[in-house]
C-alpha positions as CSV (number, residue, x, y, z in Angstrom):
1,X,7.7,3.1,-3.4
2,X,7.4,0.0,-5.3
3,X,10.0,1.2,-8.5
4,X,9.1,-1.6,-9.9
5,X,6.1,-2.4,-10.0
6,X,5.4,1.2,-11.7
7,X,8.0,0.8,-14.4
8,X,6.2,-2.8,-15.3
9,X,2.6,-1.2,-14.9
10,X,3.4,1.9,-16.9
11,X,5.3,-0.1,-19.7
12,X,1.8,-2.2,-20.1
13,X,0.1,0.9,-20.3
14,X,-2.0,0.1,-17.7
15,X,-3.4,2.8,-15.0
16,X,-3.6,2.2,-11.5
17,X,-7.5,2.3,-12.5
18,X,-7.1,-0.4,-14.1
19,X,-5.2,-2.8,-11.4
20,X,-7.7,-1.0,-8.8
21,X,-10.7,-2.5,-10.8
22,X,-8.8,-6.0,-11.2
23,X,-8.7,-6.0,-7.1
24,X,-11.9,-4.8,-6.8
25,X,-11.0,-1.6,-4.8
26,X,-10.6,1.9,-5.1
27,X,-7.4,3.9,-7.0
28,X,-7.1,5.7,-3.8
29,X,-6.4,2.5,-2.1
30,X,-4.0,0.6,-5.0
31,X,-2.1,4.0,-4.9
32,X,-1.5,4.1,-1.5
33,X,-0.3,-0.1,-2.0
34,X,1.9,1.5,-5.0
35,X,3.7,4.4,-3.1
36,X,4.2,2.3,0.1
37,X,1.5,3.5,2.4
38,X,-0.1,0.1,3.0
39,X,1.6,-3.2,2.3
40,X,0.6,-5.5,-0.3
41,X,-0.3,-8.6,0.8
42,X,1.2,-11.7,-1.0
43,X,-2.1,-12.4,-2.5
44,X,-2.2,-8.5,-4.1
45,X,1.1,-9.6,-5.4
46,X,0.1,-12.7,-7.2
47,X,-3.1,-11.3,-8.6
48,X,-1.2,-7.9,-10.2
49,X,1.3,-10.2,-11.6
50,X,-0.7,-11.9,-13.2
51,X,-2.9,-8.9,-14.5
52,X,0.5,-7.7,-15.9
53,X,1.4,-11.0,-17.4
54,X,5.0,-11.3,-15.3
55,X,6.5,-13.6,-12.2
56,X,5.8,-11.5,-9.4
57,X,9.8,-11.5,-8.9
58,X,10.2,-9.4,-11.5
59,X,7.6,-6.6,-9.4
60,X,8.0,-7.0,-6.1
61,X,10.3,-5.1,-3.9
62,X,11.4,-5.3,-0.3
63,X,9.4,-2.9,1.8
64,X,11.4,-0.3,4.4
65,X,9.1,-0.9,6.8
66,X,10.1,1.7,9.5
67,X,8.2,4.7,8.1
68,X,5.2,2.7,8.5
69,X,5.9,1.5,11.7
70,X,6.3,5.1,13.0
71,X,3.1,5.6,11.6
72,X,1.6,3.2,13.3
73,X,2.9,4.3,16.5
74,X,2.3,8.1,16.2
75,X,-1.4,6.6,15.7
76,X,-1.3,5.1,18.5
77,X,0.4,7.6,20.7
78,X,-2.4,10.6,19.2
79,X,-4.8,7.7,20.3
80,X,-3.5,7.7,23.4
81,X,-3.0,11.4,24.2
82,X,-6.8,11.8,22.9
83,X,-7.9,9.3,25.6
84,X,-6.3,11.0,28.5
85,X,-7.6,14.7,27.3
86,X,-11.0,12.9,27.1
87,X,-10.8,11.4,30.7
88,X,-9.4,14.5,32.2
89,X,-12.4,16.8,31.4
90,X,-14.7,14.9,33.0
């Protein structure tokens, strides 16, 4: 969750509509950079920044990347198990 980033948006009174638009993408996908689901990238970074009129120091956070790599490898372990149930009914 990027604390942050929220407190600086929400002050601006600026939705995440808004920033969406700015990066030319959906809410859907700026809310999942907001709450942590995806990264932002450095660039993301710079451009809401600058949409907000701050340093991007003064919004960005550290992430805690372990939830996401757990994702990741549950993905890739459901990928996994799906392969070998497909290969074993043929």
């Amino acid at each position: 969750m990027n604390k942050k980033l929220i407190t600086v948006r929400k002050a601006r009174k600026i939705t995440q509509a808004d920033i969406a638009t700015y990066l030319k993408m959906s809410q859907t996908q700026y809310q999942k950079r907001e709450t942590g689901k995806i990264i932002i990238s450095d660039q993301e970074w710079k451009d809401i920044a600058r949409l907000l009129d701050v340093s991007v120091e003064e919004i960005y956070e550290e992430y805690d990347n372990q939830h996401l790599i757990l994702q990741k490898k549950i993905e890739i372990l459901e990928l996994q198990i799906k392969a070998l149930r497909a290969g074993k009914k043929k």
